[in-house]
N, C-alpha and C positions, 0 to 999 in steps of 0.2 A: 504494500500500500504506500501512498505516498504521504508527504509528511508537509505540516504547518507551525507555522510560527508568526508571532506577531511582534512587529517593536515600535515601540513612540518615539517618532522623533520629529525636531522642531524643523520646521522648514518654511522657507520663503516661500510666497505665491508669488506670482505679480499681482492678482487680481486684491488678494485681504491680505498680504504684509504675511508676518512669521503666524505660523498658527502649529498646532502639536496635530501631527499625521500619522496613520499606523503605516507602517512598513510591513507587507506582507511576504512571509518567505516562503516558498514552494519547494519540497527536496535540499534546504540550504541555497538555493538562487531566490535574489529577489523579484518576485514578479515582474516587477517593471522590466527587468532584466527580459524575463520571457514571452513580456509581449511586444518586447522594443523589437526582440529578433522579427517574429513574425510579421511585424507591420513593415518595418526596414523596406520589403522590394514592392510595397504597395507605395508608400510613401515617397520613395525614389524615383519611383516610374511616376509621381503624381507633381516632380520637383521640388518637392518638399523634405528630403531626408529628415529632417531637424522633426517633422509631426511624426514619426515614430517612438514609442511608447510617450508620447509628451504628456504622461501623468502624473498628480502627486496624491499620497496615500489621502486614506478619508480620516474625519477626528474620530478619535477615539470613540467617542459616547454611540458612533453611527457602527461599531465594530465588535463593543464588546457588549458583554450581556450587562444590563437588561435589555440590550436589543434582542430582536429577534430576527432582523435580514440576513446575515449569515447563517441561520438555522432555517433557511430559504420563506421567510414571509415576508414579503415583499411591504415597501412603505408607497401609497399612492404618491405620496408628495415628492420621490425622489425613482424611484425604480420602474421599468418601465413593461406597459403594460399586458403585458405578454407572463409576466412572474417572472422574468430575471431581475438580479439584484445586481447592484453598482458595487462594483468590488474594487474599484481603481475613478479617479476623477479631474477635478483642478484642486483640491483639498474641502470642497464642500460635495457634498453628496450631489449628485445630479447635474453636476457642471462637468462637462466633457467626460462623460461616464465610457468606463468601460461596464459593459453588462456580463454576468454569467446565470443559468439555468444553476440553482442549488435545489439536489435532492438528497433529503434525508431519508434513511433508509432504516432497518431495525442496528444494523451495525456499522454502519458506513456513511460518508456524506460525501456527494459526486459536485464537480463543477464539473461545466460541458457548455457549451451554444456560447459561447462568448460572442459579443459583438458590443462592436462604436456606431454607435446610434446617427452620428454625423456621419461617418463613412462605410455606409452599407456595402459599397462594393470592393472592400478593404476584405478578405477573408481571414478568420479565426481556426478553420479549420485544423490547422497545426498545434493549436494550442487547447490544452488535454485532449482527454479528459482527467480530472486530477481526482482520484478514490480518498481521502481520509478516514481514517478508523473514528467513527462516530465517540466513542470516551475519551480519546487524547484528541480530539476536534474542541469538543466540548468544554475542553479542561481548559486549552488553550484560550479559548471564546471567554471567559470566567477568570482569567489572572490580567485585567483590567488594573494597569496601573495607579496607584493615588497621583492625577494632576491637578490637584487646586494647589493655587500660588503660594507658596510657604514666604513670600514676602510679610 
């Protein structure tokens, strides 16, 4: 099975300045990593090289529990309507979303159907589908770091 992990870290937008993002890691590579690959010869053949993977993670509160999008329920206000969930963005949910299909299963949680919403003819195809062992899915979802401001 393949394996996740989460981590917070501070990161510039351009759009909202510094804001706290999760980074999410698939197998020890970081997403962004894996879907920079894939978009790469969509983006090059578009002129654009630089719009491949041009994501930043989502905050924290939109990642770990008590959400419930990662545990594949979808939020109307951000996810889109089909029941994928934005798993990648500009750092706010629903702003240059990447989408993935999440299914939970009795032991397992699938990502599959990825797609960029802006660039339908961009194919995801290459990218999973990624199987998680639904208890160390779960766990991970759940170790929600403390970020309020210790100032």
């Amino acid at each position: 099975m393949d394996t996740i992990r989460f981590e917070v870290d501070r990161t510039d937008t351009p759009a909202w300045g510094p804001i706290d993002t999760v980074d999410i890691f698939v197998n020890g590579r970081s997403l962004l990593d894996l879907v920079r690959e894939v978009e790469l010869p969509f983006a090059t053949r578009d002129g654009r090289p630089d719009r491949a993977g041009s994501y930043v993670g989502l905050p924290a509160e939109a990642i770990f529990m008590p959400s419930r999008r990662l545990l594949g329920v979808p939020d109307d206000r951000y996810d889109d309507w089909e029941g994928r969930i934005s798993v990648l963005g500009c750092g706010v949910v629903g702003c240059w979303p990447l989408h993935a299909r999440i299914t939970v299963q009795d032991d397992a949680v699938v990502w599959d159907d990825f797609e960029q919403p802006h660039r339908r003819r961009w194919r995801h195809d290459r990218l999973g589908p990624f199987v998680f062992e639904r208890e160390e899915y779960e766990a991970a979802l759940r170790g929600a770091p403390d970020l309020r401001d210790e100032s």
